[in-house]
N, C-alpha and C positions, 0 to 999 in steps of 0.2 A: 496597355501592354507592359509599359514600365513597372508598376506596380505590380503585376504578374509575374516577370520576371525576378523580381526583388523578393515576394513570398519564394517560389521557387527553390531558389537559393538559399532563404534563410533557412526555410524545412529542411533540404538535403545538408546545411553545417548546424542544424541546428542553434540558431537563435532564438531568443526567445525577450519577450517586453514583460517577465512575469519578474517579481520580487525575488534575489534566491533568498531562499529560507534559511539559511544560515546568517542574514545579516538582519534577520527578523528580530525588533526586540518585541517584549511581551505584546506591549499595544498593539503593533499591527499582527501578534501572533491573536489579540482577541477580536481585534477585527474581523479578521480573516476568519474565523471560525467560530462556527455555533457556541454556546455555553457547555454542549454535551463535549463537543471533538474536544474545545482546549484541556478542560477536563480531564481529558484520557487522553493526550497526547502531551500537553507540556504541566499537567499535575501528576501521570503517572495513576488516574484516576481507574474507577472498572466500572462498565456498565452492567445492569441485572440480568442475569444469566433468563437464556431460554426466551427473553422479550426481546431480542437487539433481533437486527435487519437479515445480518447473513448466517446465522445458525444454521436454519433449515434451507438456505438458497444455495441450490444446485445447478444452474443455470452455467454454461459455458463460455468463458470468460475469462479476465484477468481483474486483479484486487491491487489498488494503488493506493500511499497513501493518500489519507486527507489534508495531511498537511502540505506535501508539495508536487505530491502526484507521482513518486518515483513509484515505479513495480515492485511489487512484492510477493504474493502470491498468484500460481492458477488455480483454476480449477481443477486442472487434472490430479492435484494433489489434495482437495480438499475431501475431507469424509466426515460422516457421521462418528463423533467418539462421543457424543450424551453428555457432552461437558456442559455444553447449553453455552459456550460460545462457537464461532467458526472454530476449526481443527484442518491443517494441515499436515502433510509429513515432512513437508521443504520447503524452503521459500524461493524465489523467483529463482534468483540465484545465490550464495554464499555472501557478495559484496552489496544484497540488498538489505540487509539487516547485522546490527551487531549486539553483541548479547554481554551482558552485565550481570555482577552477583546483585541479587536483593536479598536482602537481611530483614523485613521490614516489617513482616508478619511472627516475625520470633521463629524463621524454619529456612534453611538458606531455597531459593529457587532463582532461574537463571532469567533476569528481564530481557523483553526481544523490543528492540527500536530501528527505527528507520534509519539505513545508514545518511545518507542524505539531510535530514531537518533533525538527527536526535528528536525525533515524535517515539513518545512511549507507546508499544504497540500491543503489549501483552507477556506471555512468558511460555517458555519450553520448555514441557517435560521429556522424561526416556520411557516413558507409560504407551505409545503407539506403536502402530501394525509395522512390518515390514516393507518397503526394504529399509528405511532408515532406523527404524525406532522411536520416532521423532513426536512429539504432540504438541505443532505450534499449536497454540489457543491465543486466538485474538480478538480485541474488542472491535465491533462492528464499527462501530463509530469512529476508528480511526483509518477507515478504511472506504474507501469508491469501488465501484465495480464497472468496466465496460463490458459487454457481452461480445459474444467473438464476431455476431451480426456487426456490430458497431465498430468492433475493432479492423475486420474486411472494410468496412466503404470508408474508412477514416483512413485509411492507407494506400486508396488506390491512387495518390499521385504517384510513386514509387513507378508507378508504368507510365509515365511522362517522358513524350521526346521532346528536348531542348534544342534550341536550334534553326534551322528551316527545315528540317527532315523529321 
């Protein structure tokens, strides 16, 4: 019961026994991640278009990083733009991504990373549909997916009485 109690609590202030990624140095950034994620998250790397995981995955759901798990995108914003990577028009919210000039292809274009772990996550164009404009394009690989199935039974302590009652 003790120990019940004690999760409990941690979930509702949110505790957590996980590394924050910000005091990540490389090592345990290579640790912690495949040779493709570091790649594309702390090289600023790209994966091959049109072969990566969530291109064509339409599935309902939300998209985290890989590097620390903060939210980033849903699904309700992601579409088909033929770019041959994921395409959104928004991310989760405004304070889950921040966006940087890249210079580095000899054309300026605006990098998008994880506000959270600075994980390279991809880049935003003004080339997408309405309402924003927007055309995140992001590499698979720096990204998790939960499905909303998954994301409902992972949330059902939220309806937990505390207490004796």
């Amino acid at each position: 019961m003790k120990n019940t109690s004690i999760l409990a609590i941690c979930l509702l202030i949110g505790c957590t026994t996980a590394q924050d990624p910000m005091a990540m140095n490389e090592s345990d950034w290579k640790e912690k991640l495949t040779p493709e994620q570091y790649h594309i998250l702390r090289e600023a790397g790209t994966e091959a278009p049109f072969e990566n995981r969530f291109d064509r995955h339409f599935e309902e759901g939300e998209y985290s990083c890989a590097g620390c798990n903060a939210p980033l995108f849903r699904s309700a914003e992601k579409y088909n733009s033929g770019c041959g990577w994921p395409a959104f028009t928004m991310p989760w919210n405004e304070n889950a991504i921040t966006r940087h000039q890249d210079n580095s292809l000899g054309t300026l274009r605006i990098e998008v990373r994880c506000a959270k772990c600075d994980g390279h996550l991809g880049h935003v164009f003004t080339d997408g549909p309405p309402p924003t404009g927007n055309r995140f394009c992001i590499n698979s690989a720096a990204m998790n997916f939960t499905s909303s199935d998954e994301l409902n039974s992972t949330n059902s302590w939220a309806a937990a009485t505390f207490g004796s009652g």
